[in-house]
N, C-alpha and C positions, 0 to 999 in steps of 0.2 A: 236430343235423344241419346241414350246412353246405350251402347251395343257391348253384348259379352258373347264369345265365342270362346267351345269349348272347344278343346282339345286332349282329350281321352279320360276317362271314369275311372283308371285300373290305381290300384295302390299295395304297396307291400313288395317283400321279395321276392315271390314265386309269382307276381301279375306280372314285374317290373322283370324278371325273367324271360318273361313266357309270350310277353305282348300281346296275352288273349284282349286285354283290355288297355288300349292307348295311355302315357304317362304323361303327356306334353303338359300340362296346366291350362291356365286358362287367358284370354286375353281380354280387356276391356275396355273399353274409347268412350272417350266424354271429355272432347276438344285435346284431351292428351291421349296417346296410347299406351297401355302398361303392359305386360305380360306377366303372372302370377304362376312361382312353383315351375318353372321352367325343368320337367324329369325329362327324362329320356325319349326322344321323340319332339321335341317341342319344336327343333329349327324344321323338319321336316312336315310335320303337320301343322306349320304357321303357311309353307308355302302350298302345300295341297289347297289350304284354306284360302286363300288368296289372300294372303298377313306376308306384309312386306316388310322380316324381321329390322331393315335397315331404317324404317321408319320409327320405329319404337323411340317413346320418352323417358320408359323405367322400365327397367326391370326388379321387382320383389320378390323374396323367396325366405320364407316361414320359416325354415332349418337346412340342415346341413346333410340329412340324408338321401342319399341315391336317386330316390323316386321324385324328389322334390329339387333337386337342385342341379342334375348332372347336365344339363345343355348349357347351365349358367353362362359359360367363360362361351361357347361357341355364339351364344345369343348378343353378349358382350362387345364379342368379334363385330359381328353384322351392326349391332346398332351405333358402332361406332367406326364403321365403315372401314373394316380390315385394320382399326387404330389407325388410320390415319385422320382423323379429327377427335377432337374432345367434346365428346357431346354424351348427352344421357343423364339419368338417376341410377343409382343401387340402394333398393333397400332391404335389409336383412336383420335376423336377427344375430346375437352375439356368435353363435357359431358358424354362420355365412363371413362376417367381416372381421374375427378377429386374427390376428394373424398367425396365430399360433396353433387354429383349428381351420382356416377359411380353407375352403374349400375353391377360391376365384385365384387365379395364377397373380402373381403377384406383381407384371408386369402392365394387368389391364387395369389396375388401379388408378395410372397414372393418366391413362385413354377418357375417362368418367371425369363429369362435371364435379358432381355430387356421388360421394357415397354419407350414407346414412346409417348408423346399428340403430337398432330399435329393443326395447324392454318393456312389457305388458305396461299400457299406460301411456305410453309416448305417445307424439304425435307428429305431423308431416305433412307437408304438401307436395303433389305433384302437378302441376300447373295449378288447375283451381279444384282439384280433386282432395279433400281432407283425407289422412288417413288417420289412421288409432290402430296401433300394434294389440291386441289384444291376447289376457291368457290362456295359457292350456297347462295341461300335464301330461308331459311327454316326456319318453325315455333319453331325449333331448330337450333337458330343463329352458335353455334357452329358445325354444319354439314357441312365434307368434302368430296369431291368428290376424286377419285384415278386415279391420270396418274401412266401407268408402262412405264419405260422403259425396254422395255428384247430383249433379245440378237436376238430375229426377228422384232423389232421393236413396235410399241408404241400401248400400250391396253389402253382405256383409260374408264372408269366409271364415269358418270355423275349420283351420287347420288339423292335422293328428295332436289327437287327445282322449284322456276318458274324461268320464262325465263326473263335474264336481258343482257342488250346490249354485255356485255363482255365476257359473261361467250364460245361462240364459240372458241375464241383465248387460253385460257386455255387448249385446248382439238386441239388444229391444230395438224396435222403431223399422228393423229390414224389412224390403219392400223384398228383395232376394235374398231367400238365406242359401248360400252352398257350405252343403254340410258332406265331413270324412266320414263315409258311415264303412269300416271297415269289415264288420261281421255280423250273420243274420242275428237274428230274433234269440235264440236259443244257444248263442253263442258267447261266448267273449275272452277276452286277452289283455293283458293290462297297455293301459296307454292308448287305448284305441276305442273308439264307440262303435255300437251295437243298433243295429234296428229299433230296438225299446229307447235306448237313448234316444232317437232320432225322434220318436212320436214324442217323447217327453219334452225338450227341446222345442220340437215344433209348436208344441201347442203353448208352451211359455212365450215365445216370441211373435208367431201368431204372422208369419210372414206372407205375399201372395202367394208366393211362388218358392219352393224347394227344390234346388238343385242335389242330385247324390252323386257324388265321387268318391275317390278312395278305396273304391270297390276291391276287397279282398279273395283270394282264390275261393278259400270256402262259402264267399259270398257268393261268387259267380257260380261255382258250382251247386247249387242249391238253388238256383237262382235271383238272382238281381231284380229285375223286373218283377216278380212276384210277390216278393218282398214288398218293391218300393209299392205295386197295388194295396197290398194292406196297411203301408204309411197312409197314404193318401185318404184311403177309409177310414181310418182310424181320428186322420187330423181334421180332413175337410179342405185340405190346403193342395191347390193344385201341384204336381211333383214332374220331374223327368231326371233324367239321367246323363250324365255329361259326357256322351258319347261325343265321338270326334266330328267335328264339323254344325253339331246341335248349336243353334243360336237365341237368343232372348235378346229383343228388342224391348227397352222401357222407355215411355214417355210418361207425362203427369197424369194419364189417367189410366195407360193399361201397360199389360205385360204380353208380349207376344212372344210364342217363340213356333221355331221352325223347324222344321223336321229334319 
């Protein structure tokens, strides 16, 4: 059974300010443990969750901005047990691992098994977990999106991005899709997807289950929930929102999640 627990829906600067809406990312076990997009919040809403950050196998992280990466080095900390053993994965895209832009201190490098960069395309293993870095278009060029494959079939994370012709085919076969839907319906900003993307999107992929994260102020304010009700109308495809503590259980024949 493959378990993903979330840890906060908010995204952008004035969510990631405001903490109306959690930034911690998300975690997900299937015989290894990962933590994905570790922002602000993450070491602390891993232990409200009962997520024993020192247990972790990898840590991944899409980009190098704020919301998405700022717990890194302290998550780093724990899963390598204050540095004092060598253990773990890192994987990131060119602006998490390069050194001239990373954003991870330069002394936990040396504390990690494996560090990893990744480039739309790449590929990876995390115990028997496949990964595939995939693309986006973000105001941080090197930002990648994460397909799993795990042993119930395919999670897929569509990181910050706007929407360009290809990027559905990337993401075909997800049994979960968690998608950045950062502004309503009637909205938009470059580099970031919109509630219309989202139905579009969904309905090319055709997933069970839609996760929505990345939630933007003016999203929240307008409301979130109202919105994702008219995703779901619109797709047919069951949705929820990656409020902190919200979990999804998948096995070979269903998707459960918890409240």
């Amino acid at each position: 059974m493959v378990k993903l627990i979330f840890l906060g829906s908010g995204g952008g600067r004035f969510m990631t300010i405001t903490q109306k809406r959690c930034t911690g990312g998300f975690f997900l076990e299937d015989g290894v443990k990962i933590h994905i997009d570790p922002g602000p919040g993450a070491l602390l809403k891993s232990w409200e969750n009962g997520l024993d950050p020192r247990e972790l196998d990898a840590i991944l992280v899409s980009h190098c901005h704020i919301d998405h990466c700022n717990d890194a080095n302290i998550m780093i900390e724990a899963m390598t047990n204050g540095c004092t053993v060598k253990r773990g994965t890192l994987v990131g895209s060119e602006s998490v691992i390069d050194s001239s832009s990373s954003i991870i201190l330069e002394r936990y490098f040396d504390n990690l098994e494996k560090v990893e960069k990744m480039r739309s395309g790449d590929e990876t293993n995390v115990g028997d977990v496949k990964v595939t870095a995939t693309p986006t278009m973000h105001s941080d060029p090197s930002t990648v999106g994460f397909r799993f494959d795990t042993s119930e079939g395919i999670v897929s994370y569509i990181s910050d991005t706007q929407f360009f012709p290809d990027l559905s085919k990337w993401h075909e076969g997800a049994r979960v899709l968690i998608l950045s839907v950062t502004r309503p319906s009637r909205n938009r900003i470059p580099y970031h997807l919109n509630s219309n993307d989202a139905v579009r999107l969904i309905k090319d992929i055709n997933p069970e289950m839609m996760v929505m994260t990345h939630i933007g102020m003016k999203l929240h304010m307008q409301g979130a929930e109202a919105e994702l009700a008219e995703i779901e109308e619109a797709t047919g495809v069951d949705t929820m929102i990656a409020s902190s503590g919200r979990k999804l259980l998948m096995d070979k024949s269903s998707i459960t999640k918890s409240l």
